[in-house]
C-alpha positions as CSV (number, residue, x, y, z in Angstrom):
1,X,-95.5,148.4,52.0
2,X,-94.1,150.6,49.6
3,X,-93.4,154.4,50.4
4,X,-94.0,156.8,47.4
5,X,-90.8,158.3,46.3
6,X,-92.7,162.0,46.4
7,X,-93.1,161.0,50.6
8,X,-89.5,159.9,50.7
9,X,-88.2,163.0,49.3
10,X,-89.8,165.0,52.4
11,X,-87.2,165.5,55.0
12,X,-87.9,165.2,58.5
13,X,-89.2,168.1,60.6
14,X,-86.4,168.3,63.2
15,X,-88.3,171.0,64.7
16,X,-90.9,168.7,65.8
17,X,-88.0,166.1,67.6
18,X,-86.8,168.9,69.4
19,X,-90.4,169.8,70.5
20,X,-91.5,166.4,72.0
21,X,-88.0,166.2,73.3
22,X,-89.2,169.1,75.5
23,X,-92.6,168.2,75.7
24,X,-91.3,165.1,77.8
25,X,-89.1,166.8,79.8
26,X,-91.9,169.6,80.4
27,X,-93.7,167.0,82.2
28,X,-91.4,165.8,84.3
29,X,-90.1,169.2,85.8
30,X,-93.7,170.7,85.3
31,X,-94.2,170.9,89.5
32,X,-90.6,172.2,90.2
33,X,-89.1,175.4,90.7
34,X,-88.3,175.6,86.8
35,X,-90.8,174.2,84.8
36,X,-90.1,174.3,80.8
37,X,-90.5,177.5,79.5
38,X,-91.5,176.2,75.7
39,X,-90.1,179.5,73.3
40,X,-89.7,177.0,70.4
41,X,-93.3,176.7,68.7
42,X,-94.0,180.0,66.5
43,X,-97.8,180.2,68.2
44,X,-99.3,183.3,70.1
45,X,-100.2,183.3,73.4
46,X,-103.2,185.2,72.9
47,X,-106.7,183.4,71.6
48,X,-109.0,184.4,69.3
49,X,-111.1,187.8,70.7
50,X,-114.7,187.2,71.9
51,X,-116.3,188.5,68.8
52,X,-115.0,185.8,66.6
53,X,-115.7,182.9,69.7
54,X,-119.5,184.3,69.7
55,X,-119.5,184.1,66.0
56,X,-118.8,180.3,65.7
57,X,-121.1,179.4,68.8
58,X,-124.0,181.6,67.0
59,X,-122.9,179.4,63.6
60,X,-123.1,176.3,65.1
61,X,-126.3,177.2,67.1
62,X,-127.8,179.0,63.4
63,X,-126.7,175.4,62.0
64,X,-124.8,177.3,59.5
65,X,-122.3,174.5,59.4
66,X,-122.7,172.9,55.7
67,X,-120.1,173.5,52.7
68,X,-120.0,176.4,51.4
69,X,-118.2,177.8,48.2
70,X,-114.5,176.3,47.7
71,X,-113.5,179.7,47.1
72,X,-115.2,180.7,50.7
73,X,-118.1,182.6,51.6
74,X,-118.6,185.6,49.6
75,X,-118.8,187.8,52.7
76,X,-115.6,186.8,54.3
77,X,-113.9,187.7,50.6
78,X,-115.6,190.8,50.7
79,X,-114.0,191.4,54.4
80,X,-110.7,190.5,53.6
81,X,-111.0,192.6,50.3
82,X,-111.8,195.4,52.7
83,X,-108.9,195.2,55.1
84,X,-106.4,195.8,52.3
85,X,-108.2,199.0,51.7
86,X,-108.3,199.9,55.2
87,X,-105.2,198.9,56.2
88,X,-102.6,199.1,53.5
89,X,-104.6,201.2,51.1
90,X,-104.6,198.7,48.3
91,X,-107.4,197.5,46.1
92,X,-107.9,194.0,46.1
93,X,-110.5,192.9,44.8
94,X,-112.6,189.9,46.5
95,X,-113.0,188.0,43.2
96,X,-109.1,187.3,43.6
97,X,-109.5,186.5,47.0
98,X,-109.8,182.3,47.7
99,X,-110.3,181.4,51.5
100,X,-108.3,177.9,51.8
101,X,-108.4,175.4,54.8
102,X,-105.2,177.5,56.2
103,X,-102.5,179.2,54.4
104,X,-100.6,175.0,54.0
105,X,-103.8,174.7,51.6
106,X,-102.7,178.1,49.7
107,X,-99.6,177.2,49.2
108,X,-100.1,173.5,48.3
109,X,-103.0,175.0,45.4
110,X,-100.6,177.2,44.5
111,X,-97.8,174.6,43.8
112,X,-100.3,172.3,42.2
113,X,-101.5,174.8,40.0
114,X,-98.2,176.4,38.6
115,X,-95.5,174.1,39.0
116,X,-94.7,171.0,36.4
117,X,-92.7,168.5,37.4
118,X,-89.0,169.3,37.8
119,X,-89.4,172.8,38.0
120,X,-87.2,174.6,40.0
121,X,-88.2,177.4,42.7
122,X,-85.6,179.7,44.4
123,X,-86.2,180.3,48.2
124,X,-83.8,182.0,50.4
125,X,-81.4,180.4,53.2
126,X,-82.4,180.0,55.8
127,X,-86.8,179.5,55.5
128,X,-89.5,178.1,56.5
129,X,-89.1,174.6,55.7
130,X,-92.8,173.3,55.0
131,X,-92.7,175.8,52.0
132,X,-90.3,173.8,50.4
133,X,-91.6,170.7,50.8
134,X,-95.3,172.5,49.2
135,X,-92.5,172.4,46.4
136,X,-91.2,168.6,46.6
137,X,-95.0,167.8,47.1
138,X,-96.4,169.0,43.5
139,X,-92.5,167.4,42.2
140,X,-90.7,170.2,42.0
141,X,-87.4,171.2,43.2
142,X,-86.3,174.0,45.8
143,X,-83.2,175.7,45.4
144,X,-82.1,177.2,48.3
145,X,-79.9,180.3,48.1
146,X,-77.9,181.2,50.3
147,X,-78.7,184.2,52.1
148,X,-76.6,187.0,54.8
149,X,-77.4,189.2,57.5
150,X,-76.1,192.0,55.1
151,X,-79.4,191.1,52.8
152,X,-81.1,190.7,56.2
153,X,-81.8,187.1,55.2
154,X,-83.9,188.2,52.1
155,X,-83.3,187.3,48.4
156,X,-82.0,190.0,46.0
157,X,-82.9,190.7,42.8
158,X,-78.8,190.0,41.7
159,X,-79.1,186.7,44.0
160,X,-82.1,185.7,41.8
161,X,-80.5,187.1,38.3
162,X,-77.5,184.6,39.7
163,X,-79.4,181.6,40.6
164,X,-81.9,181.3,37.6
165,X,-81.3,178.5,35.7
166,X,-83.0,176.4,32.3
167,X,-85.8,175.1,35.0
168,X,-86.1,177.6,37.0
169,X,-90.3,178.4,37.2
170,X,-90.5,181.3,40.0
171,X,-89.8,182.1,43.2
172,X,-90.9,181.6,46.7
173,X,-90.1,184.3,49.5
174,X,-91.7,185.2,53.0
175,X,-91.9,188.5,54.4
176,X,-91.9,189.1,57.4
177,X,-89.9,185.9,57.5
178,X,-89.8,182.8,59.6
179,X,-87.3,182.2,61.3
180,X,-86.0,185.5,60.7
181,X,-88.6,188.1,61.4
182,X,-87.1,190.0,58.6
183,X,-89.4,191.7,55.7
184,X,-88.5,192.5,52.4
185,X,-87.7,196.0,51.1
186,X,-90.7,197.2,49.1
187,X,-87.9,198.4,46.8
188,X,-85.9,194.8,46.8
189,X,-88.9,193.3,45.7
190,X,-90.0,195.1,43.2
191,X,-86.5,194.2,41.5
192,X,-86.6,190.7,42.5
193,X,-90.6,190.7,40.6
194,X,-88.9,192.5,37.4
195,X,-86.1,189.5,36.8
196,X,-88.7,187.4,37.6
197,X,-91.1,188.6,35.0
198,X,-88.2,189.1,32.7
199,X,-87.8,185.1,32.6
200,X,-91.4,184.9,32.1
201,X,-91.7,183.3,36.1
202,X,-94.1,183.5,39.0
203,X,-93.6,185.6,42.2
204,X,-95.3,184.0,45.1
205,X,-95.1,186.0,48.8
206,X,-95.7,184.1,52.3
207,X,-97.3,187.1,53.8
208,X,-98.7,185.3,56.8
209,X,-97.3,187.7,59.2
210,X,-98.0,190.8,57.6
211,X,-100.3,192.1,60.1
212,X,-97.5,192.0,62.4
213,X,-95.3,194.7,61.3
214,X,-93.2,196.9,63.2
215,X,-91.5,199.2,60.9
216,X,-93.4,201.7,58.9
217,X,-90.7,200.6,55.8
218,X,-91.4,197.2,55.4
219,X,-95.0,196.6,56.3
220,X,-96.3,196.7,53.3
221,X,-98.5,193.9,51.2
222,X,-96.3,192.3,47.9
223,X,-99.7,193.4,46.4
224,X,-99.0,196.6,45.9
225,X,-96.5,196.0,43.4
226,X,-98.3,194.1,40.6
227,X,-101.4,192.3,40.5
228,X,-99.7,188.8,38.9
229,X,-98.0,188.4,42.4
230,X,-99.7,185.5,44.2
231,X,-99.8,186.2,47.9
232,X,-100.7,183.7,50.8
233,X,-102.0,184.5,54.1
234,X,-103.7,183.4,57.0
235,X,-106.2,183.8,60.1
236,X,-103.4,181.6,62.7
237,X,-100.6,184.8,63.3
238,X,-102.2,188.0,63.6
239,X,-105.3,187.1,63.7
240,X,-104.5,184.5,66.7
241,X,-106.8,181.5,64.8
242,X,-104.1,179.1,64.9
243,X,-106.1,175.9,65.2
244,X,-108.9,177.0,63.3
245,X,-107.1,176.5,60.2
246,X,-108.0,179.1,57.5
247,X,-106.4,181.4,55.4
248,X,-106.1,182.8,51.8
249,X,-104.7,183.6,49.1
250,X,-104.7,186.5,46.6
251,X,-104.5,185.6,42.7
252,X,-104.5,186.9,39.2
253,X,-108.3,186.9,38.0
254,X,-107.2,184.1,35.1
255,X,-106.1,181.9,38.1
256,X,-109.0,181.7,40.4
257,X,-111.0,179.1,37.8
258,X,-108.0,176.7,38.3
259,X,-107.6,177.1,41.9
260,X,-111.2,176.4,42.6
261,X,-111.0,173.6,40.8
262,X,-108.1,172.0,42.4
263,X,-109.8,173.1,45.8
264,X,-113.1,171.6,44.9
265,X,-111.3,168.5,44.5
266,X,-108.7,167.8,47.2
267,X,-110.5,170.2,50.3
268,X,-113.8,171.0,48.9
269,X,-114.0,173.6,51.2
270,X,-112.3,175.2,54.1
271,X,-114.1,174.9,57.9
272,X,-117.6,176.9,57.5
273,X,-117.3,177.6,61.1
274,X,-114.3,178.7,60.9
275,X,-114.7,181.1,58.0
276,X,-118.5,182.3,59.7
277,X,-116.2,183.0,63.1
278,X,-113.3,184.9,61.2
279,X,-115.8,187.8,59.6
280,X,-116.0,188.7,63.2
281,X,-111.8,189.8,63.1
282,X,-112.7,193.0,61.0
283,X,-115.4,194.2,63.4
284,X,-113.6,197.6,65.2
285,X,-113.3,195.8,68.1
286,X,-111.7,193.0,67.0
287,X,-109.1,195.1,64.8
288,X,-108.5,197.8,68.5
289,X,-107.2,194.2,70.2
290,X,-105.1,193.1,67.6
291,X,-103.4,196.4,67.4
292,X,-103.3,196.2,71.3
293,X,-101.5,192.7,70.7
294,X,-99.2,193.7,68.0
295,X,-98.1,196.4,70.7
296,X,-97.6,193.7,72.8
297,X,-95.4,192.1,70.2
298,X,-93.3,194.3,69.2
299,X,-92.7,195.4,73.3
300,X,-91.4,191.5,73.8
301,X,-89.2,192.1,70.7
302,X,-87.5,195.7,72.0
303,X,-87.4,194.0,75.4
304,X,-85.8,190.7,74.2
305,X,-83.2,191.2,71.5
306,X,-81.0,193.3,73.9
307,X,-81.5,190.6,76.3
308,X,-80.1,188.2,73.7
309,X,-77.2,190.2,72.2
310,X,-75.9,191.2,75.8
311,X,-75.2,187.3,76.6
312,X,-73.8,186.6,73.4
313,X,-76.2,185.6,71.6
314,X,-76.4,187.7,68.5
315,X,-79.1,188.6,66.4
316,X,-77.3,190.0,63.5
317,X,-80.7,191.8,62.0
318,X,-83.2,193.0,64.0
319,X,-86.6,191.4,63.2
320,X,-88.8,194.2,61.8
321,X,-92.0,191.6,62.2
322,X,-93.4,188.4,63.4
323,X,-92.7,187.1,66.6
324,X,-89.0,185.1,66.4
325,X,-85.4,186.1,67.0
326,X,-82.8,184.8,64.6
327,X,-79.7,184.7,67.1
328,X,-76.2,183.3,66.3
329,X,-75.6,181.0,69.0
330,X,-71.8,180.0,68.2
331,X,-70.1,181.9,71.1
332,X,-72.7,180.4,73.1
333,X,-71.8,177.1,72.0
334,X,-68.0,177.1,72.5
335,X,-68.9,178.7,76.0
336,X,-70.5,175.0,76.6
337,X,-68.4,173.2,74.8
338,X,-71.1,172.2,72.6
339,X,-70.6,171.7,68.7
340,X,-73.6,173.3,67.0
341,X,-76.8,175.0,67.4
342,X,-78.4,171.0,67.6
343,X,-76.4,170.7,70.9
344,X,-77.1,173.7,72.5
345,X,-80.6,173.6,71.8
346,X,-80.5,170.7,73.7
347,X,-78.0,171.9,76.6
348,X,-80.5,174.9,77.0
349,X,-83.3,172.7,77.2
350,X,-82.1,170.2,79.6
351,X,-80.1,172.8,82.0
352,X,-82.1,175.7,81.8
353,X,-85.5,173.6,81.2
354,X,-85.7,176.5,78.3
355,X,-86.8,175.1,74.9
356,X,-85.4,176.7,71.4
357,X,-85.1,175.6,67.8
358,X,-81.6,175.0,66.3
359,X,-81.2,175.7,62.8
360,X,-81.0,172.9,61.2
361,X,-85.0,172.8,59.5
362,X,-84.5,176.3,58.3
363,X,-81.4,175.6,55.5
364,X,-77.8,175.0,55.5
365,X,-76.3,178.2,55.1
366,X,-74.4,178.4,58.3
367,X,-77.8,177.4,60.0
368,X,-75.8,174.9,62.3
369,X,-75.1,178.0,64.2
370,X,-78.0,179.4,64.8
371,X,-81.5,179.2,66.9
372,X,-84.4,180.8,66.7
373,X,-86.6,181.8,69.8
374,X,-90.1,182.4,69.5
375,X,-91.2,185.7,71.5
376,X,-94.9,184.7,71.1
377,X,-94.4,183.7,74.6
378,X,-95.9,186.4,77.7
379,X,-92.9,189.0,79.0
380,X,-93.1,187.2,82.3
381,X,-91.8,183.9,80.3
382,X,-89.5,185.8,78.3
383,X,-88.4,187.5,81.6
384,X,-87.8,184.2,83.3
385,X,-85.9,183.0,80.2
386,X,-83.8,185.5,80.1
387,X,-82.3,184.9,83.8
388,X,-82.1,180.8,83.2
389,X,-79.8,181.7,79.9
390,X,-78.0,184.4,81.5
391,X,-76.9,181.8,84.9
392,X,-76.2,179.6,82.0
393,X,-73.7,181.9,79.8
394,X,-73.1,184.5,81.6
């Protein structure tokens, strides 16, 4: 059978190796003393409330489970629209606003709709590496550049000036960032958006963990900039809707025709369950727990960065958002005689029965020597993490 060359340019996610690696292993030491303590996978611990539960049972018993608009139901746009107001205090309208089957779906109608074949899309290095593939999928091309703890990990306006070439089409950036946790400077983006503009380009922003923000300096939407900015979010991170799959994404008015099109065609619509079970996330109560779990958050961050530096293992910037730790493992790895972040992810795994992410899916600027940990985990995991890494290194 022949393989597409589109599916042959999609590298493997290494990530996912490194998962069932441990996901074996897990089993095996699952009724010991240590059983795996799994801070790889970027997934909160917490469910979705009870509100937004009781909402899909009452949709499936109402039999409100047939298609609705591609663009979502009117309501849940209306809801969304709402919680920019109340939350960042920016108008967005809801006729910008298109629910998608998860924020994969908004970033793969974004990339159908505005990139051409061979355009070019800077990202920084190290990212998320599913957005650049969303690239390679509609036959583009993304340009990686690299990135330093200096620009906490974030593109700059003169890094985008630099890298813009002939095919150069926009750029793609996340903030907060996986697997950094680092936002962008309101600031730093509004000069990144100028050069962008000046080349006549498009400005897309992953904005999936916005809601989890802990600095009053960075938490702010890319919308509040300019309305041609084309953000992408999602129901799975804050929200805690991982499996339900559903998102959105915020457009210019002329773009929404196109991208219901294109969603009416490849998803026709995203999960109506789903999308009936998510208005329930901006009743009060809803919005009091996810505060309470941001709190949460942010109390596993200040407990386990210090944790991480004091053993060796450097985190250069200190996330302002998410749920991930971006820690330079290469003391860490000459401590074990080990060559890269790869290795160690491995040697942690197997001797500490603790599972992390090397850096190698994120980007190749000096990624082989770092890891990310996920701190979506409970304190008591990160607790019992910290004590298996520190006999390990310490």
């Amino acid at each position: 059978m022949q393989i597409s060359s589109r599916a042959q340019k999609i590298e493997p996610f290494y990530v996912m190796e490194v998962a069932k690696a441990a996901a074996s292993l897990g089993q095996k030491v699952a009724h010991t003393d240590a059983p795996m303590i799994f801070l790889n996978i970027g997934e909160p611990d917490f469910t979705a409330p009870p509100l937004v539960q009781r909402a899909a049972e009452q949709a499936i018993q109402g039999g409100r489970t047939q298609y609705t608009a591609a663009t979502g139901l009117p309501a849940l746009r209306e809801r969304i629209s709402h919680w920019y107001g109340q939350r960042f205090g920016v108008d967005v309208p809801a006729s910008r606003i298109v629910v998608t089957a998860g924020a994969s779906a908004a970033l793969h109608l974004a990339c159908m709709a505005l990139i051409e074949p061979g355009d070019q899309i800077l990202m920084p290095d190290p990212s998320y590496p599913c957005n650049r593939h969303f690239v390679s999928a509609a036959e583009g091309c993304a340009v990686l550049v690299p990135t330093t703890a200096e620009d906490r990990f974030q593109l700059s306006a003169d890094a985008v000036r630099s890298a813009w070439g002939p095919r150069t089409r926009g750029v793609l950036l996340a903030s907060p960032s996986n697997p950094t946790g680092t936002s962008i400077h309101p600031d730093t983006l509004r000069d990144i958006h100028r050069v962008v503009q000046m080349h006549g380009g498009i400005t897309i922003v992953d904005e999936i963990y916005l809601g989890l923000g802990f600095d009053d300096q960075y938490g702010h939407t890319a919308l509040a900039l300019d309305a041609d900015i084309i953000s992408i979010n999602s129901f799975s991170k804050y929200f805690n809707m991982t499996g339900w799959r559903l998102g959105w994404m915020v457009v210019p008015e002329q773009l929404v025709p196109v991208i219901e099109r294109l969603a009416q065609n490849l998803f026709i619509c995203p999960s109506t369950i789903a999308q009936h079970a998510a208005m329930a996330c901006f009743e009060p109560e809803s919005l009091a727990l996810f505060e309470q779990r941001r709190s949460e958050f942010k109390a596993r961050r200040d407990y386990f960065i210090p944790q991480l530096n004091a053993m060796g293992l450097t985190v250069p910037v200190m996330p302002d958002g998410a749920f991930y730790a971006w820690a330079d493992c290469t003391a860490a790895c000459a401590k074990l005689g080990v060559k890269d972040s790869w290795e160690f992810a491995y040697e942690v795994m197997n001797k500490a029965h603790v599972a992390i992410t090397p850096g190698r899916d994120f980007g190749s600027a000096q990624t082989q020597n770092f890891v990310r940990f996920s701190t979506a985990s409970s304190m008591e995991h990160l607790q019992q993490a910290v004590a298996r890494l520190r006999n390990l290194l310490v």
